[in-house]
N, C-alpha and C positions, 0 to 999 in steps of 0.2 A: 818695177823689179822683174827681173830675167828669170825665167825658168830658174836655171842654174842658183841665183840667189836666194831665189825663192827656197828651196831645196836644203841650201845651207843656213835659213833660216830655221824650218827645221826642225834642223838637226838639233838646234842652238837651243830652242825653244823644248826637244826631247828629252837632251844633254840635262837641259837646266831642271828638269825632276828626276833625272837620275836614271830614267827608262833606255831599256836596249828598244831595236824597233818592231823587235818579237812583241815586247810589254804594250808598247805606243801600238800598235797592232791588233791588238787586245782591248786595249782600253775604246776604241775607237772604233770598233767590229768595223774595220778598213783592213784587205787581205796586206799580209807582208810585204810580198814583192809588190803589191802597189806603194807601201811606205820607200821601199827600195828607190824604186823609182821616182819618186818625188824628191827624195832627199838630194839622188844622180843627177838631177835636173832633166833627165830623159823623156819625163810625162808630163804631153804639153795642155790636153787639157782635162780642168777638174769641174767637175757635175759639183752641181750643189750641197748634195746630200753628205758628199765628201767632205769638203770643207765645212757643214757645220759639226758631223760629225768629229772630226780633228778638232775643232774650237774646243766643241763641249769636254774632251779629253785630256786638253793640253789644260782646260782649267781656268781660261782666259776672260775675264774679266769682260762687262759691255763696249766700253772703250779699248778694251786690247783688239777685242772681237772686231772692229771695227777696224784697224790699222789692219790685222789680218788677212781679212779679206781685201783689201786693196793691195794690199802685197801679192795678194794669188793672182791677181788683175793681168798681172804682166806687161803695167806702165811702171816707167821709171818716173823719179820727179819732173822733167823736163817735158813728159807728156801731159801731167797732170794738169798743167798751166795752159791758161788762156794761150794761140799759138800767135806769133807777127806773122802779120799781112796788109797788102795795102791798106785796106780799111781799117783795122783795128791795132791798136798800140798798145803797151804793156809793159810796166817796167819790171817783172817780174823774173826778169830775164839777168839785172841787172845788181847785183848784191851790193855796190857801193851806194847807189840810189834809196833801194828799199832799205838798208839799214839806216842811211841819213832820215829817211822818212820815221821810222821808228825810234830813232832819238830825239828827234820834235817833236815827235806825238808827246814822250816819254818828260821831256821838259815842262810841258803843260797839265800834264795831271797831278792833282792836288792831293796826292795821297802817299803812298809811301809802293814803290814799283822797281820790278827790275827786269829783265830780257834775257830769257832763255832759247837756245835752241834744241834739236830732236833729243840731243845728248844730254840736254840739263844744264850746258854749258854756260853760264851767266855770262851771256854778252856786253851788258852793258844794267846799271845801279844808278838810282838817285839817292841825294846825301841822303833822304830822311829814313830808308833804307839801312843806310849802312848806319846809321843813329842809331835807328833802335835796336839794332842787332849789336851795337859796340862794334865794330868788325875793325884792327888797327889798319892803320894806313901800312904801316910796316909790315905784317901777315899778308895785305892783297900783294904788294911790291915784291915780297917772295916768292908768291905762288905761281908765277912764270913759269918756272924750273921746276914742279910737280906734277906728275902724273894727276891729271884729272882738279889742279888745281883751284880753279873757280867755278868747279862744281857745285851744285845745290849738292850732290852727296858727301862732299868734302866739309862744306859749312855744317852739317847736321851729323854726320856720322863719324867724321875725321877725329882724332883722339884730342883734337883740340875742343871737342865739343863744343863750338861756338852756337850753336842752335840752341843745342839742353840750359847750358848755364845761365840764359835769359827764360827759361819755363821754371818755374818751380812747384807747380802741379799739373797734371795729367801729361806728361810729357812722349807719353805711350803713343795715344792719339796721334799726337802733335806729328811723330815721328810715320806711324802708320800711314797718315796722309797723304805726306812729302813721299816717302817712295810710290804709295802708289801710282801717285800724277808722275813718278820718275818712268815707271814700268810704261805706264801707258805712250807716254809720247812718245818712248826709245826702241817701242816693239818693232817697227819697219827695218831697224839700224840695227839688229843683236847680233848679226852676224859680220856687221863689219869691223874691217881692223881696228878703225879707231873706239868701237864698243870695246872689242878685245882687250885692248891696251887701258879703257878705263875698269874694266871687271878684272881687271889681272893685281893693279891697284888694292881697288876696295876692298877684294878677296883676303885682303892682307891682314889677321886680326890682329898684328900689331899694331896697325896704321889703323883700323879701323874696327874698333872691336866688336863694333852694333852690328854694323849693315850685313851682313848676311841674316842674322837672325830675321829681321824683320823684311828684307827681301825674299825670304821663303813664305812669308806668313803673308802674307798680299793675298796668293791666291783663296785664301781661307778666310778672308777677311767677309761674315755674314751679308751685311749689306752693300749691294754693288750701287755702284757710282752708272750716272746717264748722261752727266754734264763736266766742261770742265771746270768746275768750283768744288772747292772743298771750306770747312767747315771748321775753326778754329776756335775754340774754348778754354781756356787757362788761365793762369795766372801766374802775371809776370814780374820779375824777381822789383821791376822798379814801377813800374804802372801800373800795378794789382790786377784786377780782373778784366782782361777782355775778351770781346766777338767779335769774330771778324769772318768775312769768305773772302780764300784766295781764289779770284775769278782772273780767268786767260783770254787774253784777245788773241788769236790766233791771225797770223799774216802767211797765206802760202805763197812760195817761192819755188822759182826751178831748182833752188837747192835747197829744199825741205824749208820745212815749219819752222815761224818764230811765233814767241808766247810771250805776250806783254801781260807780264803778274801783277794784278794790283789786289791791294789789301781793305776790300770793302768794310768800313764800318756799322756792327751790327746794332749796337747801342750808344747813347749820349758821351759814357764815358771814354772809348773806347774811339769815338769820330773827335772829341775834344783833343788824346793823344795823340792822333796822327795830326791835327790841324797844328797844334805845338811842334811837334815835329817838322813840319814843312816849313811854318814860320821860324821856326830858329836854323833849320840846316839851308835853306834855298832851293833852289829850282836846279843846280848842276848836276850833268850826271856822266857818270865815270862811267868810262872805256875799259873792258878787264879781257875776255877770254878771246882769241882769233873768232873768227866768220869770215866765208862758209871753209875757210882752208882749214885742214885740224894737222898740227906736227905732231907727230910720237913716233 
């Protein structure tokens, strides 16, 4: 990430608690016109003290902390990857490949998984997946033509509530979770258009009456996260009570991060539903969101 981007991150990241860069300024005992500067893209390098400074202020999370600072880094994704050279090869370079590779992986695991990328973008679902969510064929087939449509924040916060109506206790959590791991991954990309165009969406509390509420409550959420798993306990409207951790394999790319979500079973009853599930839906798995191209 560029000076320049960096800068406009930001801003994005300032914007989104609402502070001038007088406040951000303040908060972060960092002089003004240093905020000026970073925001301009003008100030090319920053001391350490800086950036933890700015973290601890902006509020950000272990994992955001983390995307952060490699954004201050001033590589873009195409730096961060292994490079080609005679000697060494690398399909990393190659998003038709690496994605085929992530739908084999995705075909063999025995669990219930699906493929996101920096956005949340659900790239790619196995049936057992979309079983237990109910999710219609006719809903995915539509969401083409939506702003942010095979979003993880569409599935959970979209007025069709397809998340909630399969929780029928603790659904708070449930909900807390999922943005967080949304925030965390999306922090490099808040400033890009295609973040823009899916927060211009969500922001819509017609279309989406949760997500801002619980997008602001992230940062205040007591215990911070150090890994990417999270923690699920509920009980569901047809399988009664389960545990699970949603655990990410992460694959990097010259065009950013994909996250292979699977649904680890934490208990007997709860490993017996997904094994039901795979056995009655099969091993296929659906093609839903573009990669790495985003239209809007």
């Amino acid at each position: 990430m560029q000076r320049k981007e960096f800068g406009e991150l930001l801003t994005t990241l300032r914007q989104d608690l609402d502070w001038t860069q007088f406040e951000l300024a303040q908060f972060s005992m960092v002089d003004n016109a240093v905020i000026s500067q970073i925001e301009r893209g003008v100030k090319k390098y920053f001391d350490p003290e800086l950036l933890f400074n700015l973290a601890n202020a902006l509020q950000l999370t272990t994992l955001e902390r983390r995307e952060f600072f490699l954004a201050a880094s001033g590589l873009d994704e195409k730096q961060t990857v292994r490079q080609l050279s005679a000697r060494t090869t690398t399909d990393a370079f190659e998003a038709d490949k690496m994605l085929s590779k992530m739908i084999r992986l995705m075909e063999q695991v025995r669990l219930p998984a699906f493929l996101v990328d920096v956005y949340s973008d659900v790239i790619a679902i196995n049936q057992a997946l979309l079983s237990f969510f109910k999710i219609p064929t006719a809903l995915l087939e539509s969401d083409r033509s939506i702003p942010g449509g095979f979003n993880t924040m569409r599935m959970l916060f979209g007025r069709e509530l397809i998340g909630r109506t399969h929780v029928a206790e603790n659904w708070d959590g449930y909900a807390l979770n999922s943005m967080r791991a949304f925030r965390e991954i999306s922090l490099r990309y808040r400033a890009t258009p295609y973040f823009k165009y899916l927060m211009k969406a969500f922001r819509d509390p017609n279309e989406y009456p949760l997500f801002d509420r619980y997008w602001k409550r992230v940062s205040s959420v007591e215990q911070d996260k150090e890994a990417n798993m999270d923690y699920f306990s509920y009980r569901h409207v047809e399988f009664g009570d389960l545990k699970y951790y949603s655990s990410s394999t992460v694959t990097i790319t010259s065009f950013g991060e994909l996250f292979l979500v699977q649904y680890l079973p934490l208990d007997d009853h709860t490993s017996q539903v997904f094994e039901q599930l795979i056995h009655n839906s099969g091993k296929e798995v659906i093609r839903l969101a573009s990669w790495p191209e985003k239209a809007h």
